[in-house]
Every structure is written in structure tokens, then in C-alpha cells.
N, C-alpha and C positions, 0 to 999 in steps of 0.2 A: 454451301457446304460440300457440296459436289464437287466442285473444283477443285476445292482444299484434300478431299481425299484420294481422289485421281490423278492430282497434277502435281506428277514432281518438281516441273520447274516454278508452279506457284509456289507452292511449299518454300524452296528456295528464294525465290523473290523476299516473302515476308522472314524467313529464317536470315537469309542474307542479310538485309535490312537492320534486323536485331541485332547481327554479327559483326555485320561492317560499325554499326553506334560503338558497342562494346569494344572493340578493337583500337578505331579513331577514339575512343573516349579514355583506353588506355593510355596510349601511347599521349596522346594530352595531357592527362594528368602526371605521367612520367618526366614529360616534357616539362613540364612545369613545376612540378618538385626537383627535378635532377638536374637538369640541365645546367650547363658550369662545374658543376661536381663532377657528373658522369661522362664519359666520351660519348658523342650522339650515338655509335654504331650500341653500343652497350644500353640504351635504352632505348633504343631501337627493338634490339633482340627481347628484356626485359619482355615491355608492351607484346612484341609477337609470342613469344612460348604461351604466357596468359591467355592471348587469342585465340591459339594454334587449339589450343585443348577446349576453353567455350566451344570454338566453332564446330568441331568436331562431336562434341557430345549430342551438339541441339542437328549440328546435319545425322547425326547414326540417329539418332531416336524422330527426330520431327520429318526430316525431308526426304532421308532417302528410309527410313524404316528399317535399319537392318539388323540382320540378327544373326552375321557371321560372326568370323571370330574377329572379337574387339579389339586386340593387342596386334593385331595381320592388319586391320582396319586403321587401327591407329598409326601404325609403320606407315603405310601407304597414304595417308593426311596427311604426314609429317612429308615422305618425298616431295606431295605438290606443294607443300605452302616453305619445305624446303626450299626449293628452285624460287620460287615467288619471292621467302626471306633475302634470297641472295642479290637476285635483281632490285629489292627493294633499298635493300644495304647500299648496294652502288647508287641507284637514283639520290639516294641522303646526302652521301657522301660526294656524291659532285653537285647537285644545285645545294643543297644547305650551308654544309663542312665546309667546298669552298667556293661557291658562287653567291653565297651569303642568301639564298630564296628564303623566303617564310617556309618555315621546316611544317606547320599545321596544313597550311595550303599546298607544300608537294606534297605530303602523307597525304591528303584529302584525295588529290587526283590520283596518287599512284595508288591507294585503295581500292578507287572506283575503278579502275582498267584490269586491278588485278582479279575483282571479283567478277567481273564480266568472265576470265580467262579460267575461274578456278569451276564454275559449273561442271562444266566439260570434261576436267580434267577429274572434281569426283566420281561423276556419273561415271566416265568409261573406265578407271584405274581405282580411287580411293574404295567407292561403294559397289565392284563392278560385283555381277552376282556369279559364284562358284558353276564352274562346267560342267557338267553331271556324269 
């Protein structure tokens, strides 16, 4: 229990965890009801906004604890998973769109690299704590 209240980047490992399921399990079932209907980028984005705001609620309250301002907080989740939506767009749209990859298996990896990269990028910009 000690660890859990100490350790930011614990916190995130299992917070992450929960984030990344939810996210990859979005974009799955989007995948799987939409697909043919929808253009990939368009359920793409779907799955991510869904994600973007889970992720952010359970990192402000569970991992990083914060208690600035939410609507500054949330602009600044949305920048890093911004950059991340964009790069993820292009990964879709050339191995899937048209290199024909399993669209579950790039989302799988391109998740996992992006979550290693988004730590970092809350701790020092999203949750960073106000200058006094």
C-alpha cells in the first residue's frame, strides 16, 4: 500500500493498464460495429475522444492526484494525446488503409509505444504542478 501511495509512476502502471484495456477495447468494438460504414480515421478518432477523457479523469484523480484547474488540465491532456491522435492517424492509415495490416494488431502496438511516451509527457506538461 505503500507503494500505491508514493509512487506516481505505480499508480500509472495500474491506472495505465486500466486505460490502455479501455481505449484498445474501444476502438475494438468500434472497429467491429463500424467498420465498412465508417472511414477508419473516423473511428479512429471516435475510440480516441472516449479514451482521451476516461484516461484523463482516472490519471487527475488516481495517479497523478491533482487538484488544479481541470478545464487547464484537461487542454493540456488533450495537447499530449493530441500529437499522439495524430501520429496514431498516420500509423492507421498507412499500415491498415493501405498496407492492408490487422488494424487490432497495429492499434495494439501503436498503444503500447504511445503509453510508454505519454507518462512523461503528463507528468512534466499535462499534471505539471503550478510555480508559486
Amino acid at each position: 500500500m505503500r507503494v500505491w501511495r508514493e509512487s506516481a509512476p505505480a499508480r500509472f502502471l495500474v491506472v495505465g493498464g486500466f486505460n490502455f484495456a479501455f481505449g484498445y477495447g474501444a476502438f475494438a468494438l468500434f472497429y467491429w460495429l463500424l467498420a465498412g460504414r465508417w472511414p477508419d480515421w473516423l473511428i479512429c478518432t471516435a475510440a480516441t475522444v472516449l479514451g482521451i477523457t476516461e484516461s484523463f479523469l482516472t490519471h487527475r484523480f488516481v495517479t497523478y492526484r491533482s487538484h488544479g484547474c481541470w478545464w487547464r488540465e484537461y487542454l493540456r491532456f488533450y495537447v499530449v494525446y493530441g500529437a499522439q491522435f495524430f501520429l496514431n492517424l498516420a500509423i492507421i492509415a498507412c499500415f491498415v488503409t493501405h498496407l492492408k495490416y490487422n488494424a487490432y494488431l497495429v492499434q495494439f502496438v501503436t498503444l503500447v509505444a504511445l503509453t510508454v511516451l505519454s507518462y512523461w509527457a503528463h507528468k512534466l506538461y499535462s499534471f505539471r504542478k503550478a510555480k508559486p
